[in-house]
Each structure stands twice: as structure tokens, then as C-alpha cells.
C-alpha positions as CSV (number, residue, x, y, z in Angstrom):
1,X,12.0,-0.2,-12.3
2,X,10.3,1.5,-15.3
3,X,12.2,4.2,-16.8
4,X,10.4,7.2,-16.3
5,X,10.3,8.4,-19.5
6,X,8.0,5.6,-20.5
7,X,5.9,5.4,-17.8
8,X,2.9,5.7,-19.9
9,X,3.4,2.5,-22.2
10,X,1.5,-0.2,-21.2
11,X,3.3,-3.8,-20.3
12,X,3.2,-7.1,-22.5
13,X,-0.2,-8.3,-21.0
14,X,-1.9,-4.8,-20.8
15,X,-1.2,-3.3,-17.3
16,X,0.1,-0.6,-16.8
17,X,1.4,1.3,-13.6
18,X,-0.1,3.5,-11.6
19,X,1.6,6.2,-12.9
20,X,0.2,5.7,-15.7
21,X,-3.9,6.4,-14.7
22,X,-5.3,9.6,-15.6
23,X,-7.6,11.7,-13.7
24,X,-11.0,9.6,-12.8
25,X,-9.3,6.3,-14.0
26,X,-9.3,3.0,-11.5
27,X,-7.4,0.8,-11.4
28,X,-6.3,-2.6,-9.3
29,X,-2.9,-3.4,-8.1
30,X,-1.7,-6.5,-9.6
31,X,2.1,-6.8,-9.1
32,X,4.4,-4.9,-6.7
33,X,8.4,-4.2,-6.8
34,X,8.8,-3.5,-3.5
35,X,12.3,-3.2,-3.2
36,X,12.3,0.3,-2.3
37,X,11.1,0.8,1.8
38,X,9.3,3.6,1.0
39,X,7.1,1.3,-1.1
40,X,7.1,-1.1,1.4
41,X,5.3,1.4,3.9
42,X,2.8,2.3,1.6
43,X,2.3,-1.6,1.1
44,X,1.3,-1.3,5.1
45,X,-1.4,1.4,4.6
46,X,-3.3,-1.3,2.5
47,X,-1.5,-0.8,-1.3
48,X,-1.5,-4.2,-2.1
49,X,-2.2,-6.4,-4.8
50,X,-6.2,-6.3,-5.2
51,X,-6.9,-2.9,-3.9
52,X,-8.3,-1.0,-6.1
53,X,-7.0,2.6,-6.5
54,X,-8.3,5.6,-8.5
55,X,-6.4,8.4,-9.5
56,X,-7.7,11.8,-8.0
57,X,-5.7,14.4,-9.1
58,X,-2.1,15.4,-9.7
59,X,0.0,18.7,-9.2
60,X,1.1,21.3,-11.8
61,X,4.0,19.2,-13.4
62,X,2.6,15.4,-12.7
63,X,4.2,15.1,-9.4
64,X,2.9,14.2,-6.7
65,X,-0.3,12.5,-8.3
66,X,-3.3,11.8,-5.6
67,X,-4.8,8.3,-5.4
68,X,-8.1,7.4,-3.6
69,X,-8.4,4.0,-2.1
70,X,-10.6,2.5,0.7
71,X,-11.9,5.9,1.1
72,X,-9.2,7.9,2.0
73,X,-6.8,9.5,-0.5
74,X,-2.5,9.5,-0.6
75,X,-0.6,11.6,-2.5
76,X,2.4,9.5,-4.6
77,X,5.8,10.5,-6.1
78,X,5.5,9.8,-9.6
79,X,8.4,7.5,-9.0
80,X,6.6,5.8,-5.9
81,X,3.8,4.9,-8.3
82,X,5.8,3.3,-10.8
83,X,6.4,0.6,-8.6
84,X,3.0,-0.6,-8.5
85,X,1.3,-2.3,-11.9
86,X,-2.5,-2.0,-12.3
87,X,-4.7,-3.1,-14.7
88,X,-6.9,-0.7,-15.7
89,X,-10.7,-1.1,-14.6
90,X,-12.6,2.1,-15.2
91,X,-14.0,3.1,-18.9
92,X,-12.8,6.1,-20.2
């Protein structure tokens, strides 16, 4: 997993995670470490690689941060979201 101190750095070939997205930004899943089961159960509410996922909002602090996918939204644990590479789609 990513150390969270770096969670903003983008990888070798330019994704990043979803932690990463900032507010309005969209992303699609590309890669999943899905070791955990808590990111396995997200992986059932239709997380998976090709959704695309934008980030809605985030609590004082960064944590939870609010996605928005297939219409409905999710709120993440910052360390939840790490878990999940994107590339980045939107234009900022």
C-alpha cells in the first residue's frame, strides 16, 4: 500500500490513486489492491476497474473524502482510497 504521506505523487506511468483527486476531478479505476475486505466490499458496490469516479467533496481534515459514481455518491477513508489507482480524466 502507498504510504500515506505520499499519497499525492503520482506512479511511474501517471496514475495516481484516488486519494489523490481533488474536488471536481474524475477519474477511472485502473488497478485494485484488494487485499484488505473492506476494499473488497466496496469492489461489490461497482468500484472496479473501468468505473469512472469523481471526487465530490471531503471533510475538514481530508478524511473521509466523497466519491460520486454511477450516480450515487460513497464516502471513502482516505486509506480506503489509496487502494484504488486511477488515471486522471477530467481537465483541471
Amino acid at each position: 500500500m502507498p504510504n500515506a504521506n505520499h499519497y499525492h505523487l503520482r506512479m511511474a506511468n501517471g496514475d495516481i490513486t484516488l486519494a489523490s483527486l481533488k474536488n471536481g476531478q474524475i477519474g477511472t479505476i485502473r488497478s485494485i489492491d484488494a487485499t484488505d475486505p473492506q476494499v473488497q466490499r466496496l469492489m461489490v458496490l461497482g468500484l472496479v476497474e473501468g468505473t469512472q469516479v469523481q471526487q465530490a467533496g471531503a471533510a475538514i481534515g481530508g478524511d473521509p473524502i466523497e466519491f460520486r459514481f454511477f450516480g450515487s455518491g460513497i464516502s471513502l477513508r482516505r486509506e480506503q482510497a489509496m487502494r484504488f489507482t486511477v488515471t486522471h480524466d477530467s481537465v483541471d
